[in-house]
Each structure stands twice: as structure tokens, then as C-alpha cells.
LOGU-940158 format. One line per 5 residues: number of its first residue (from 1); for each residue x, y, z of N, C-alpha, C. Coordinates in steps of 0.2 Angstrom, whole numbers. Last residue first. Layout:
N
NUM) X:Y:Z:X:Y:Z:X:Y:Z | ...
% end
This chain:
324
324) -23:62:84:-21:68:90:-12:68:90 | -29:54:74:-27:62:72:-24:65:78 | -31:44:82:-28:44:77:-24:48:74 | -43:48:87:-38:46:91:-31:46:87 | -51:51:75:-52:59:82:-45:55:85
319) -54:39:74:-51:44:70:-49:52:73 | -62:34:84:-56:31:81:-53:35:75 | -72:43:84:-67:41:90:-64:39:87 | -76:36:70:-77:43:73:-72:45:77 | -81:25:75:-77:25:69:-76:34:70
314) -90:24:84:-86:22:86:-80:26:79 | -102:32:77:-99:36:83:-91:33:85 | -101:28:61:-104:31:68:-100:33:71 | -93:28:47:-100:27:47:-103:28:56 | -82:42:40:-85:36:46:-92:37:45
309) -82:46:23:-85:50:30:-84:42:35 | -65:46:14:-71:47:14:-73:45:22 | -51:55:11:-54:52:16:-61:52:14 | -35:59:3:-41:60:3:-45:55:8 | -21:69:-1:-24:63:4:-30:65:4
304) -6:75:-7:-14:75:-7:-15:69:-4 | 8:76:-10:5:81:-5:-3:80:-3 | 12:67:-21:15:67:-15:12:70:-8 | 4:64:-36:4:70:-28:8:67:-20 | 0:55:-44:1:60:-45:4:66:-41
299) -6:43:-35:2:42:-38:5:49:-41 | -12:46:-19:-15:48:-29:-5:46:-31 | -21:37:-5:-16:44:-8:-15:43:-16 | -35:36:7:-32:38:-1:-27:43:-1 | -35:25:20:-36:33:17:-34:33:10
294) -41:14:32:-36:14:27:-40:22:22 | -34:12:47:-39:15:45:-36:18:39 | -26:5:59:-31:1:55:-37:6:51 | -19:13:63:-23:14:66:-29:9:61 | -8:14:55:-7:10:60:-11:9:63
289) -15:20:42:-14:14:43:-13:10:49 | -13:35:48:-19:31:47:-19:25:48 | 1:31:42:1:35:52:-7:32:53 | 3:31:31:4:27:34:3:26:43 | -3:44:26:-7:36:26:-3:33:29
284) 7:51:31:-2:54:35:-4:46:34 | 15:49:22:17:47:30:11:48:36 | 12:51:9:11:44:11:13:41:18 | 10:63:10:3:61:12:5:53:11 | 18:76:18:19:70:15:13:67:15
279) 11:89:20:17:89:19:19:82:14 | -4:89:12:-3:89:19:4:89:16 | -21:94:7:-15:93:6:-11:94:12 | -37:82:5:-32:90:9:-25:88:9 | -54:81:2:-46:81:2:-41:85:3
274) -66:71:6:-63:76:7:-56:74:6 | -81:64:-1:-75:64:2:-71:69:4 | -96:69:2:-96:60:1:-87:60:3 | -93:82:-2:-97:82:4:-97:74:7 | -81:84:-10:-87:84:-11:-91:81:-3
269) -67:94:-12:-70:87:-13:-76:89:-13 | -55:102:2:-58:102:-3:-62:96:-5 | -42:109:12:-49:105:11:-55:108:5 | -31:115:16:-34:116:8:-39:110:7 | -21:105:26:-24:112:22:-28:110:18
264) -20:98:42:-20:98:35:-23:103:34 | -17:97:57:-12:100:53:-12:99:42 | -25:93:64:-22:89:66:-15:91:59 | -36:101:61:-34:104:67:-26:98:68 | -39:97:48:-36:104:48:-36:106:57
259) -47:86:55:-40:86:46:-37:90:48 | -58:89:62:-51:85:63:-45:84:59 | -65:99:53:-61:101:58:-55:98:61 | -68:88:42:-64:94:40:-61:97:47 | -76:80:48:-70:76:46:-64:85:44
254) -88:89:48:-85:88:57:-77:84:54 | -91:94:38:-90:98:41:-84:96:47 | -95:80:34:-88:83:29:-89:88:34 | -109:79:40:-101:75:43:-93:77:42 | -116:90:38:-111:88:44:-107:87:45
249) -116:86:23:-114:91:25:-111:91:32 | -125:71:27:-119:73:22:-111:78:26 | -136:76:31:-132:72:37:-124:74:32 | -140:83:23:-140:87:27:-133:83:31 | -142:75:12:-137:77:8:-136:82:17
244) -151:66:18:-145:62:19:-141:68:16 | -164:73:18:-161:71:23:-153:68:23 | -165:71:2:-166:80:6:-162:76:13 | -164:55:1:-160:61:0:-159:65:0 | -178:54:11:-174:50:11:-167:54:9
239) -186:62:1:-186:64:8:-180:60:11 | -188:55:-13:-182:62:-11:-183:64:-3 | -188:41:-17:-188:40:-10:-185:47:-10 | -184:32:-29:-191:36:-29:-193:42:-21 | -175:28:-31:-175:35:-33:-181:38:-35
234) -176:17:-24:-173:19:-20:-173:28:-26 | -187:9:-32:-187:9:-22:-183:16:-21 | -178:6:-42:-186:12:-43:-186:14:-37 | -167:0:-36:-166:7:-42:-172:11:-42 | -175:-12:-35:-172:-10:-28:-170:-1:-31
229) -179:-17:-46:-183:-15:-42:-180:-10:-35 | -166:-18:-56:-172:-13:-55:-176:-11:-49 | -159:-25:-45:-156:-19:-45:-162:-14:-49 | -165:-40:-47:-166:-34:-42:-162:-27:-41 | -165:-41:-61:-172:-39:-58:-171:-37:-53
224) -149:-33:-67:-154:-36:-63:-160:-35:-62 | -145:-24:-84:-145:-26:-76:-149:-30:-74 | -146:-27:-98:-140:-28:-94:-137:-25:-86 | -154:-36:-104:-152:-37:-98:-144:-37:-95 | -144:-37:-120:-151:-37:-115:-151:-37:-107
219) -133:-22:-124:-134:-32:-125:-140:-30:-119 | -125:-14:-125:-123:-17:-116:-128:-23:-117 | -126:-10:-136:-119:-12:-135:-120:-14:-129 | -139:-2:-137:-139:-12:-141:-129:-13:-139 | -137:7:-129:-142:1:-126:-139:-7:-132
214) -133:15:-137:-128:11:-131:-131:5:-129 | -140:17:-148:-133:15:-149:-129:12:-143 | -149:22:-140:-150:16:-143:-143:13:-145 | -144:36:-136:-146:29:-130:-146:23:-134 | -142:42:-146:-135:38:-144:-138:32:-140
209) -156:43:-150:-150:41:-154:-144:37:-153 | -160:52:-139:-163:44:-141:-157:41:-144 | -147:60:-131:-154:61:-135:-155:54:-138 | -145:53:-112:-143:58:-119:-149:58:-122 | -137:46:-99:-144:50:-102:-142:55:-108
204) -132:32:-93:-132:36:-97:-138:40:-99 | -132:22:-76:-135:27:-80:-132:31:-85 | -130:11:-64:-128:16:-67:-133:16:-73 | -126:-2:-52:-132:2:-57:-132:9:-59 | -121:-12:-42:-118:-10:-49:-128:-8:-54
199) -124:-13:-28:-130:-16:-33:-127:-15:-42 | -110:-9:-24:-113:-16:-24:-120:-18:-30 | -114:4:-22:-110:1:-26:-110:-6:-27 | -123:12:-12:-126:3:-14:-120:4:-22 | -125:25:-9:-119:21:-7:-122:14:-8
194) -130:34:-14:-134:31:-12:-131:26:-7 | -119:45:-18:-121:46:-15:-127:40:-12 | -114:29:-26:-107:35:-22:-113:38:-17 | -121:21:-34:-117:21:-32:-113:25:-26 | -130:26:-44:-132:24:-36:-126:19:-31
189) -128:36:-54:-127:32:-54:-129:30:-45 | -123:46:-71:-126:44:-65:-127:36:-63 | -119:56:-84:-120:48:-81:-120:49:-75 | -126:62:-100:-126:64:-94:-122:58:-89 | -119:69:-115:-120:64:-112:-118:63:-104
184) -123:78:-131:-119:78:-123:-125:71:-120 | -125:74:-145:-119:74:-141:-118:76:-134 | -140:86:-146:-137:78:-148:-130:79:-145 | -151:90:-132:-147:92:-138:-141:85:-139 | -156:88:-120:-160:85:-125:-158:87:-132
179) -145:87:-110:-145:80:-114:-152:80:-117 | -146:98:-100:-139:98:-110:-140:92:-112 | -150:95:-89:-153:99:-94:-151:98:-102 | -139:94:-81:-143:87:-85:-148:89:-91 | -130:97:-73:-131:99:-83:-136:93:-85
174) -132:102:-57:-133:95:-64:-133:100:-69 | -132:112:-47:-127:109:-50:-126:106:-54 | -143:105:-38:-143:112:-40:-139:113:-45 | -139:93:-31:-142:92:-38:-143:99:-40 | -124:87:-23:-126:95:-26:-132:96:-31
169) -125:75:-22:-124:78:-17:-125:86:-18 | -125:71:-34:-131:68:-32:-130:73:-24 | -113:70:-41:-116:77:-42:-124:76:-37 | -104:62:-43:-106:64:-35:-110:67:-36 | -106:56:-57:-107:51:-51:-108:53:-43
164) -108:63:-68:-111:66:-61:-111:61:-57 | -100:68:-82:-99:60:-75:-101:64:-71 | -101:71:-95:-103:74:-91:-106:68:-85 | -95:72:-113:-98:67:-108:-98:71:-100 | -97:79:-129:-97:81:-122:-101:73:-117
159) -93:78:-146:-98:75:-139:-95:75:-132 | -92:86:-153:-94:84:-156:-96:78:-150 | -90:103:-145:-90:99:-154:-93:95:-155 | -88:113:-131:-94:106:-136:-94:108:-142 | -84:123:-127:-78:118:-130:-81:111:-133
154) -94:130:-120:-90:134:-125:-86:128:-128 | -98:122:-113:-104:122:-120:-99:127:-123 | -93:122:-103:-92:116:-106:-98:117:-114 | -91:134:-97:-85:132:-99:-86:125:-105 | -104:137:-95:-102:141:-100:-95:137:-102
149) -105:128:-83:-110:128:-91:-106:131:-95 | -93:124:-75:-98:130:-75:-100:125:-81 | -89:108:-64:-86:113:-71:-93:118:-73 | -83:108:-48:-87:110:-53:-86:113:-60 | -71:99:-39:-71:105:-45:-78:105:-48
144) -67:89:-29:-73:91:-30:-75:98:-35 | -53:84:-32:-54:89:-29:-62:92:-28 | -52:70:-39:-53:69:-30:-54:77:-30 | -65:72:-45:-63:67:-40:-56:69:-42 | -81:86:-48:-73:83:-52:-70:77:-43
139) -97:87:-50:-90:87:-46:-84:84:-47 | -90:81:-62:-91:84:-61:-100:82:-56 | -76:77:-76:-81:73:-69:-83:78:-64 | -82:76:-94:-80:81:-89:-81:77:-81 | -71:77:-108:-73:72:-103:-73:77:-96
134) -72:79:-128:-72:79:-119:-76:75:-116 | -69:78:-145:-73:76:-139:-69:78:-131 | -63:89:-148:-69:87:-151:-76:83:-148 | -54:96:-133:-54:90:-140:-61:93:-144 | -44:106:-121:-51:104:-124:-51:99:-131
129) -30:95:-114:-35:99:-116:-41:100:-120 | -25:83:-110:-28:87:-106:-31:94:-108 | -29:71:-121:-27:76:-117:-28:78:-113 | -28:52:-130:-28:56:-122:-27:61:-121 | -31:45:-143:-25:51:-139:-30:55:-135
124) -40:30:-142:-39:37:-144:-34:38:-140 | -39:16:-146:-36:17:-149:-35:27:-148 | -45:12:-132:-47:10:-138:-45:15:-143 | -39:12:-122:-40:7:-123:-41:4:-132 | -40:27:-120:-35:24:-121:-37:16:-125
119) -54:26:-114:-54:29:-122:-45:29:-124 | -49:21:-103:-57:16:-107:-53:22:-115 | -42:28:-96:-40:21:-96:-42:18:-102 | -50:40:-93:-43:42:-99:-41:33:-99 | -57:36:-85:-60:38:-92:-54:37:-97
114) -53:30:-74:-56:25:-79:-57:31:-85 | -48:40:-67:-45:39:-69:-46:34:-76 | -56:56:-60:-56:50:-60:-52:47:-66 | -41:70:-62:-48:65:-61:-50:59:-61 | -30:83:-63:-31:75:-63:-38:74:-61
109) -35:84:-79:-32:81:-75:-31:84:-68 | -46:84:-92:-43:89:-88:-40:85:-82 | -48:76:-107:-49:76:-101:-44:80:-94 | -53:78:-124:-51:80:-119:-51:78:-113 | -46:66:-136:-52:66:-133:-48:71:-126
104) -46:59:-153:-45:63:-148:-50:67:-144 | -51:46:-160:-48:53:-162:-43:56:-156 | -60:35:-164:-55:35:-159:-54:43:-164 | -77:39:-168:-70:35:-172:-67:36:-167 | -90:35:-154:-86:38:-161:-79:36:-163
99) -94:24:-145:-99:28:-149:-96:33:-154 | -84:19:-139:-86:14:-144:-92:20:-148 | -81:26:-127:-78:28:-132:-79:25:-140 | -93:21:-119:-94:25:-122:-87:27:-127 | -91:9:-111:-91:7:-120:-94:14:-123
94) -84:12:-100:-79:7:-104:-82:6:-110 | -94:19:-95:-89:21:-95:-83:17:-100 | -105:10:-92:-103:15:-97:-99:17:-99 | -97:2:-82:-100:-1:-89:-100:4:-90 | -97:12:-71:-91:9:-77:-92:7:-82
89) -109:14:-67:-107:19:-72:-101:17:-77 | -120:-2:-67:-114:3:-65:-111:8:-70 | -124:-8:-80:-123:-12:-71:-118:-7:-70 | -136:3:-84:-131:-2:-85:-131:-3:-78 | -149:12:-93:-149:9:-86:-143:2:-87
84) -151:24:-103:-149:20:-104:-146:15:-97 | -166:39:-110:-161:35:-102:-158:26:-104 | -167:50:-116:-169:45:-116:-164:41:-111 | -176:66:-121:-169:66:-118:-170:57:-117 | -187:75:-121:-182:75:-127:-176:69:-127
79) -188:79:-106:-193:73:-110:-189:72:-116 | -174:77:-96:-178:84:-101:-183:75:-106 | -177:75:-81:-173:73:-86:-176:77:-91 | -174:75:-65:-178:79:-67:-174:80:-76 | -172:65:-56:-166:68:-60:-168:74:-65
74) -182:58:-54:-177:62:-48:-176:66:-52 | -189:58:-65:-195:60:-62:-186:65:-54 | -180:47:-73:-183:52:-75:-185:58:-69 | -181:37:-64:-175:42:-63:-176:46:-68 | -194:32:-64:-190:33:-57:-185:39:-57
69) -192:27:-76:-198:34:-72:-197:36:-68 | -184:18:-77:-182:24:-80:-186:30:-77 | -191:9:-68:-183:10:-66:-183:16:-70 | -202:4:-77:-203:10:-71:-197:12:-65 | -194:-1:-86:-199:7:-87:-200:10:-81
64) -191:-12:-81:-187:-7:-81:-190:0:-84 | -203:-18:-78:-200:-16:-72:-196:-11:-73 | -207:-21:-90:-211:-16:-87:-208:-14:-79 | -196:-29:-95:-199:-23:-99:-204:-19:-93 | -188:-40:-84:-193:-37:-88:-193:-30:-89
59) -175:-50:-83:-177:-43:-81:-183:-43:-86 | -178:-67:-79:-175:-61:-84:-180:-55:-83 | -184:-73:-63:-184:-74:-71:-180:-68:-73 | -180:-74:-49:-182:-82:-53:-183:-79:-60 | -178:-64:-44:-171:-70:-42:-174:-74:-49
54) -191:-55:-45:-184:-53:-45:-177:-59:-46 | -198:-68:-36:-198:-66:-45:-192:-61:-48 | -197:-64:-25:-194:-70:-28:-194:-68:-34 | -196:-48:-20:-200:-51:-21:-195:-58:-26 | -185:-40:-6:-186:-41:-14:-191:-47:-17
49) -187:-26:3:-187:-33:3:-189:-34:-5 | -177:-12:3:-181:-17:4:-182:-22:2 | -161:-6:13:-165:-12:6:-170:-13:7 | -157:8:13:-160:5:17:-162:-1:11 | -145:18:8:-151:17:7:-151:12:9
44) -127:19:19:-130:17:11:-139:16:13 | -119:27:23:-126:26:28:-127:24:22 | -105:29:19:-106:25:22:-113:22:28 | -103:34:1:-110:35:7:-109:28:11 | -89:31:-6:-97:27:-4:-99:30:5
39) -76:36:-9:-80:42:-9:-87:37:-10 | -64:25:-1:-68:28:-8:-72:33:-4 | -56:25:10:-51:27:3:-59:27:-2 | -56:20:24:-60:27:21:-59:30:14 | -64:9:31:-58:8:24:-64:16:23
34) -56:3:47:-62:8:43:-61:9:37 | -55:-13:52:-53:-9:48:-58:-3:49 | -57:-24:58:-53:-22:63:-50:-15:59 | -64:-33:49:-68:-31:54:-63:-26:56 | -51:-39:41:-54:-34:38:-61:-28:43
29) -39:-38:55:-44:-42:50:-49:-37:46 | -20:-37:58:-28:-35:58:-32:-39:53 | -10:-27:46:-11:-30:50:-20:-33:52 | -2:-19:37:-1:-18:42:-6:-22:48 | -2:-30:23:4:-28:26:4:-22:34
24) -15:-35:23:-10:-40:24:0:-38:25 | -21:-26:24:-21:-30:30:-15:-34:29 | -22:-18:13:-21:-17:18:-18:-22:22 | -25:-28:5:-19:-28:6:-17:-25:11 | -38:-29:9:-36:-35:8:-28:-36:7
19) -43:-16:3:-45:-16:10:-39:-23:12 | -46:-10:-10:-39:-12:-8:-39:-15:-1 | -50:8:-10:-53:0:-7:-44:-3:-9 | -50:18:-24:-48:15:-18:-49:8:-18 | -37:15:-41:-43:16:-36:-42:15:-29
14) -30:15:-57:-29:17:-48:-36:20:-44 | -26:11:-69:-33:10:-65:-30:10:-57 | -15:15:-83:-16:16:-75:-25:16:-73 | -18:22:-95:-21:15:-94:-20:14:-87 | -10:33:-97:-18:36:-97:-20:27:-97
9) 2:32:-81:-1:35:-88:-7:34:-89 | 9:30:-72:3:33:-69:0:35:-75 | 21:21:-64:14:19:-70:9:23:-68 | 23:24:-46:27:22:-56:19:21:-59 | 20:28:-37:21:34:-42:24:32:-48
4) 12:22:-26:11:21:-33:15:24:-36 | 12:25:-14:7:29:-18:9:28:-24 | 7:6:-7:11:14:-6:8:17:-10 | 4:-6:0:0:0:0:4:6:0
% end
């Protein structure tokens, strides 16, 4: 568990989690952990109960309409606009470069990592500056960067992608609006803010066209009977998410006092993680680690370290101990 500083080019898949080597170089069992290196809501949506038929046949047509009605209705989607439901955002993510010739493609750096990996993969030139096509994540990972409207419809040619896997924490914030014109492409996902990364269930929203084109590349069923049902359940629930973005806020409040009294700067991120620049962030993660609490550091940055929220009280104290 170091910060990786070899191999950081645009095929690098550097993520958190990792819990398993954790352990098996500082110690302890996976119970004897808090693994704070991803940005998952560690109060994930509540399951409910799944009816047998969910287990026992092929996803139906009339469940997943009312999966898309669900997130048409949150995500307040423009009727122009058509919704394409995968096992997680990654699945998108790994067959949207399939939607035009390889060429080139912007991505601002640093950020999540899978984009520049997937359209590497497939034969385009990776930058950092604006292209024909671009890549925006937003709230950007790890700094929580919002990217404005203006910024992104000034450099939209030929297809704009727009990653809101956190944006769920800020929805005043979504471009969701910019998916009844052709070429831009919304993603989301139930993942990060609902914190069910487990149920792999992710979303592209664009104009009909593309959605078709993606839908026939991810093939039939290409989620669960129970990740639809459980996906309507849970974005149909906005009392549920008005309550959790407040719990949210607090907690990134109270992890920010502990960071920046225990000597880090420049907090920043998204309300799900926080990041902060410290002297050495592989000597902060290793200072975490002896405390069986595992953090995020970026092969890019010798000075950045990122944390996502404790789940209670005890995990809290255990970090409060840690940091003194």
C-alpha cells in the first residue's frame, strides 16, 4: 500500500478500497478496519425486501420502465432526452468511447482515472486539453471541481460526456438539462451518493440516438431484476435524499475540523469525500494505517490525501484518536 508513483499514464486503474492488502501488510482483519479510501456513502439506502420473482426470471420490460420513471422524475430529465440503465457507471464508461472513431479526446487532470484508461483502450489520444470530444467529472474526483455551463458548451464539438457520479450531493449543480441536444451525455449512478456500489447500477442520459446505440452495445439485460426494483425503491424516496445530503454536510464539516486541526490544508472534494493537502501524504497514510484506517493517496501527488465519512460514533473516535 504505497502511492504508486510508477505507472501513472492514461491505462493506469488506480482506485480506492484495496482493504485486503491493507491487512496484509499492516495488520488486523478486515472487521478491525475503517476503509475510508472511496467516496461510498457509508449510511447506504436502506433495502427493501425483494420479491422472488426478481431471483427467478429475466429482467422485464415493465420493471425497467418503471426504473427509467423513477430516474426520469429524480433527476428531473428533459422529455427529449432518453435514459440508458447499466450495471454501474463503469459499464458506461468502458463502451462509451465505442460511440465515435477513436480521435481525440479532452480530459482535464487530474480526475477520475477510468475515463482516460477506457478511451486509451481503444485506440484514442488522451489530453488534457479541450478536444472534439471531452470528458468532464463533475463534481470533479478527488478535488470536487465543478465545471460551469459556460465552460463546457464553449468547447462542445462533437460529444461532451458529463460524469455526475457525485453530483447527487449538489443536484442544483446537474447539466442534466444539456441532454435534449445531440452529443452531450449525462452519467449517474447509485453508487457513491446512495452508497449501494454493490448493486452495480448506473445510467447514461442523452438524446434517443445515442441511448440506442448504447443500449444495443450493453446487449439485453444488462442489469438485474433486483437492482431494477431495488433502483425504482430507492429514486423514488427524495425525503430519504433531502435528509441524507444534510447528514452529508455535517459530517464533511466535522472530518474537515479533525484534518485541519491535526495539521492539513486546503480541504476540498465533495461532501461524500474530502481532500487535503498535507506535507507528506504517504506518511499521514501510513500514520492512518497503523490505526487500522485505510485513506487515499494519488500516484500523481505526494502532498494530497483523501478520506471518505465514518459510518458512527465508534469509527469517529477512532479517527479523532488517530489524528491527535
Amino acid at each position: 500500500m504505497t502511492a504508486n508513483h510508477h505507472n501513472t499514464g492514461p491505462n493506469t486503474r488506480d482506485h480506492g478500497g484495496g482493504l485486503d492488502a491493507a491487512v496484509a501488510r499492516f495488520g488486523g482483519t478486515r472487521a478491525d478496519w475503517i476503509d475510508l479510501s472511496t467516496g461510498i456513502n457509508p449510511t447506504s439506502y436502506p433495502l427493501p425486501d425483494i420479491p422472488a420473482r426478481f431471483w427467478q426470471a429475466l429482467p422485464d420490460s415493465g420493471d425497467q420502465a418503471a426504473l427509467k420513471a423513477a430516474a426520469r422524475s429524480f433527476w428531473n430529465i428533459p422529455d427529449r432526452a432518453d435514459i440508458a440503465a447499466a450495471s454501474g457507471v463503469s459499464a458506461l464508461i468502458a463502451a462509451l468511447p465505442r460511440l465515435g472513431h477513436s480521435g481525440t479526446v479532452g480530459i482535464a487532470q487530474p480526475t477520475y482515472n477510468e475515463h482516460a484508461a477506457s478511451f486509451s483502450a481503444f485506440g484514442w489520444d488522451v489530453q488534457t486539453t479541450p478536444s472534439d470530444t471531452n470528458v468532464y467529472v463533475h463534481p470533479n474526483n478527488p478535488d470536487g471541481r465543478l465545471w460551469p455551463l459556460d465552460t463546457i458548451c464553449a468547447n462542445h464539438k462533437t460529444l461532451t460526456i458529463i460524469d455526475e457520479s457525485f453530483c447527487d450531493t449538489t443536484p442544483d449543480q446537474t447539466h442534466i438539462h444539456l441532454t435534449d441536444q445531440r452529443g452531450f451525455i449525462v452519467l449517474k449512478g447509485l453508487g457513491k451518493f446512495w452508497g449501494l456500489a454493490g448493486l452495480r447500477l448506473g445510467f447514461a442520459v442523452a438524446h434517443p440516438d445515442t441511448i440506442a446505440q448504447l443500449e444495443h452495445m450493453l446487449g439485453p439485460w444488462a442489469i438485474s431484476g433486483p437492482a431494477q426494483h431495488i433502483g425504482k425503491i430507492a429514486l423514488s424516496d427524495s425525503d430519504w435524499a433531502a435528509a441524507t445530503r444534510q447528514t452529508l454536510q455535517n459530517d464533511a464539516n466535522r472530518l474537515d475540523q479533525i484534518m485541519t486541526n491535526a495539521g492539513a490544508t486546503s480541504s476540498c472534494g465533495t461532501t461524500l469525500f474530502r481532500t487535503y493537502h498535507v506535507a507528506n501524504a504517504q506518511a499521514w497514510f501510513e500514520k492512518l494505517a497503523a490505526h487500522h484506517i485505510l485513506s487515499r493517496v494519488f500516484p500523481y501527488s505526494d502532498t494530497m490525501i483523501r478520506l471518505g465519512l465514518p459510518n458512527d460514533a465508534h469509527d469517529w473516535a477512532r479517527i479523532e484518536q488517530a489524528m491527535e
